[in-house]
C-alpha positions as CSV (number, residue, x, y, z in Angstrom):
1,X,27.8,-17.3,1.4
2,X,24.5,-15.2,1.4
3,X,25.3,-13.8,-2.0
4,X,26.0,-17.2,-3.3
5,X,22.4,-18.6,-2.2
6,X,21.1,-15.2,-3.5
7,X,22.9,-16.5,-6.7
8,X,21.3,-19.6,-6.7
9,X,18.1,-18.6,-5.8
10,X,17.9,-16.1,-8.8
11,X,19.4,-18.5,-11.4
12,X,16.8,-21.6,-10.3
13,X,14.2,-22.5,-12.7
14,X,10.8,-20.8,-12.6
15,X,8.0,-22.6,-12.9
16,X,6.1,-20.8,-16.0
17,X,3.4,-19.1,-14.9
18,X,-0.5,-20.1,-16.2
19,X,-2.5,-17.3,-17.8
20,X,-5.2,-16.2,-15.6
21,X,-7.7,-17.3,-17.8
22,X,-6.5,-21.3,-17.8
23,X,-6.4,-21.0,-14.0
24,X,-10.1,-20.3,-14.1
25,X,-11.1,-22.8,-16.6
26,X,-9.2,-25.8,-15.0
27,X,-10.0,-24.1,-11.1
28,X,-13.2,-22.0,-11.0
29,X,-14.2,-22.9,-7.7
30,X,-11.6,-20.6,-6.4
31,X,-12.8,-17.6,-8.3
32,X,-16.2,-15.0,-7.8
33,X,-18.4,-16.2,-10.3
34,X,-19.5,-12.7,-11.0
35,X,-16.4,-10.5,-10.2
36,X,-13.5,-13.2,-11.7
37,X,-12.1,-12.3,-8.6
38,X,-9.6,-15.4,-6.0
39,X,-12.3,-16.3,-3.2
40,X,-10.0,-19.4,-1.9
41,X,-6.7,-20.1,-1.9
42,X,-5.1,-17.0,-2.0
43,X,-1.6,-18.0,-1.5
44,X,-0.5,-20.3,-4.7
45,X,1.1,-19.6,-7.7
46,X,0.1,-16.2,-9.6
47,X,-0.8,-16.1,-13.1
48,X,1.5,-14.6,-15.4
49,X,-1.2,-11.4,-16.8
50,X,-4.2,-9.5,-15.2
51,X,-7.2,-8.1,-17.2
52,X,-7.3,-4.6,-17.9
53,X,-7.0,-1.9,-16.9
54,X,-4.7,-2.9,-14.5
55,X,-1.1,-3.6,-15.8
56,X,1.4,-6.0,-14.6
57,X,4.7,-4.9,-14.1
58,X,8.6,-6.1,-12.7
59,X,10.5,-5.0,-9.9
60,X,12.4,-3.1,-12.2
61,X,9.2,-0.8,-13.0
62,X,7.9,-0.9,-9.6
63,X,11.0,0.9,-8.6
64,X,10.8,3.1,-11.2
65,X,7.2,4.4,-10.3
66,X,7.7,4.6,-7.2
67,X,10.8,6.6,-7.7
68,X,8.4,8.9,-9.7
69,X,6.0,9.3,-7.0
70,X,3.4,6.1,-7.2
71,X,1.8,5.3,-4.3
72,X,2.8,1.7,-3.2
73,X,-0.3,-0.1,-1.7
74,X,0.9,-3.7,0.4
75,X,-2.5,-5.7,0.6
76,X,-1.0,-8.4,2.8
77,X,-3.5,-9.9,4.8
78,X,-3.9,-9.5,8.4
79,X,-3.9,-13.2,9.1
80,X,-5.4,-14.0,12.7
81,X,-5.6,-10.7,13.0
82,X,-8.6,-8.2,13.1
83,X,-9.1,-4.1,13.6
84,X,-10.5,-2.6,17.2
85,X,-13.8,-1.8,16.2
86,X,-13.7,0.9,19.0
87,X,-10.7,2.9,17.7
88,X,-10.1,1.2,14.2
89,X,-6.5,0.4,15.1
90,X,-5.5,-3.2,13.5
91,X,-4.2,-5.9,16.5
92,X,-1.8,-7.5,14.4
93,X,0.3,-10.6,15.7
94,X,3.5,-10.3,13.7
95,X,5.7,-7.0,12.2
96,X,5.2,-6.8,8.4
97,X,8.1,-5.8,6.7
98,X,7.2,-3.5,3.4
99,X,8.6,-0.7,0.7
100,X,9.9,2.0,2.0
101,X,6.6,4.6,2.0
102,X,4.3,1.9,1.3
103,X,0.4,2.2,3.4
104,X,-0.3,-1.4,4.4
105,X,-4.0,-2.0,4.0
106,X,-4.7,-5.5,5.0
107,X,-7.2,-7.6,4.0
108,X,-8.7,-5.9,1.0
109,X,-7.4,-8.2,-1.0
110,X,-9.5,-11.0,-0.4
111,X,-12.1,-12.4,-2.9
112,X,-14.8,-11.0,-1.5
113,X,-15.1,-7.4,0.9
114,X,-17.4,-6.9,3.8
115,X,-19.2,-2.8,3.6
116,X,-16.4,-1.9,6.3
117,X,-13.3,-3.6,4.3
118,X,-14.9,-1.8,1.0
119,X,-15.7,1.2,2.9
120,X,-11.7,1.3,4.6
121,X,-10.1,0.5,1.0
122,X,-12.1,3.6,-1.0
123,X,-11.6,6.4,1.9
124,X,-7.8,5.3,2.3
125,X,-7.3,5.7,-1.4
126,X,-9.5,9.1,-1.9
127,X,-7.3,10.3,0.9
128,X,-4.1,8.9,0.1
129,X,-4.7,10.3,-4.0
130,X,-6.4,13.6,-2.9
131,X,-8.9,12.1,-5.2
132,X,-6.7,12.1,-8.6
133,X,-8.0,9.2,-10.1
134,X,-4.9,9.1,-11.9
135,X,-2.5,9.0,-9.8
136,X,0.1,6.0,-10.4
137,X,-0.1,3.0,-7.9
138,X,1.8,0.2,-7.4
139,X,-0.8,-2.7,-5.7
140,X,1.6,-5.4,-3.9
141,X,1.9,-8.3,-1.4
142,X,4.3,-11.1,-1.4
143,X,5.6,-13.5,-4.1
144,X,2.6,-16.1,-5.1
145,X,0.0,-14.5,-3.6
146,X,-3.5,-13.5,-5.2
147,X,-4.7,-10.5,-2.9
148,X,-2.7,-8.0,-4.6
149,X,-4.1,-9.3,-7.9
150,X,-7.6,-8.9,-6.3
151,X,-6.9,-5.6,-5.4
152,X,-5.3,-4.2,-8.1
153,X,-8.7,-5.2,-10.5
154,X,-10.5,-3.8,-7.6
155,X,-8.9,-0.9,-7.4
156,X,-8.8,-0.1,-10.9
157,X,-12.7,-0.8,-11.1
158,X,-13.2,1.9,-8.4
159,X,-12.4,4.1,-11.8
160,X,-8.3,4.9,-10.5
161,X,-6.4,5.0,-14.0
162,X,-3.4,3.9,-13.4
163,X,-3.1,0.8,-11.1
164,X,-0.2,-1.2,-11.8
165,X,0.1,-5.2,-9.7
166,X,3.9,-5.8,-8.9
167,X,3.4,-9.8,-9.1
168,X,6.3,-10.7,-7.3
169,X,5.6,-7.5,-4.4
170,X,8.0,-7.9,-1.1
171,X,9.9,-10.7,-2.6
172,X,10.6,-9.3,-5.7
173,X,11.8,-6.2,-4.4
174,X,14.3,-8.0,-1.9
175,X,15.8,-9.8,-5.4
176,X,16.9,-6.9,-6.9
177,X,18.6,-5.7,-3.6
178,X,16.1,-3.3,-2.3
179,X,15.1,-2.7,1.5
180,X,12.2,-3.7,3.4
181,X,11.1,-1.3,6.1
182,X,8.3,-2.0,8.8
183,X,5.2,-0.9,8.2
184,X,1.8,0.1,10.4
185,X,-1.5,-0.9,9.1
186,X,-3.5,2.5,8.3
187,X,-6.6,2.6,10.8
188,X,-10.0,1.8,9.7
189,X,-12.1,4.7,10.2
190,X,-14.8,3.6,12.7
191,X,-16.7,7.2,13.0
């Protein structure tokens, strides 16, 4: 029965995605006015590209780099949920399922970061990469949801080469029969 509704689900019609740029035009309310990047509304349908130098890619290609070694990156925010600012430890409410090996780093994906949530993203990363600014990455959240796509951009404009946004993140990866695993957010550093 589950494989059947799996079936189903795959075959459905998809609603065509917008390019980012018609998005902005018809909604720019919802986007930075400087950066470009999704300040509102960050769960709603994705658009269907991402400007350079970040690259889109399928679940089919996320597996494959992360095979190879990428480093997956799950952006899902932390929702009524914040970090100890004593020991940088996040209090979240609810387990998070992820890909196997993936660091959670919540919440910087949103439109705009706070010095701390800036500050948390860049020393994870340096850390996480050893500092090889080209070092593959796979940026993620769920399906139809614009923090990864934030991040991704964000990300890449740090100067990291090689930043690839799986749209369709923990969703997509369950469609093509892969695992979820739960997942810790890494601490913020509060030193």
């Amino acid at each position: 029965m589950l494989r059947i509704l799996a079936l189903l689900i795959a075959l459905a019609p998809v609603a065509a995605a917008e390019p980012y740029a018609a998005v902005r035009d018809r909604r720019p309310d919802l986007f930075h006015p400087e950066t470009g990047y999704r300040i509102d509304r960050h769960r709603a349908s994705t658009p269907d590209d991402i400007p350079g130098p970040a690259r889109l890619i399928s679940a089919a290609q996320a597996k494959a780099l992360l095979a190879r070694g990428a480093l997956a990156i799950d952006v899902f925010g932390a929702a009524q949920s914040r970090y100890d600012e004593l020991d940088g430890t996040w209090l979240v409410s609810k387990e998070r399922l992820s890909l196997p090996g993936a660091i959670w780093l919540p919440e910087t994906g949103r439109g705009v970061l706070d010095a701390a949530m800036q500050g948390y993203l860049a020393q994870t990363l340096a850390r996480e990469t050893k500092g090889d600014l080209a070092r593959p990455m796979v940026v993620f959240c769920i399906a139809d949801c614009w923090m990864s796509w934030n991040a991704a951009q964000r990300i890449a404009a740090m100067g990291y080469q090689n930043v690839h946004w799986f749209r369709h993140g923990t969703d997509g990866w369950l469609d093509i029969g892969e695992p979820l695993v739960p997942v810790d957010p890494v601490p913020v550093s509060v030193d």
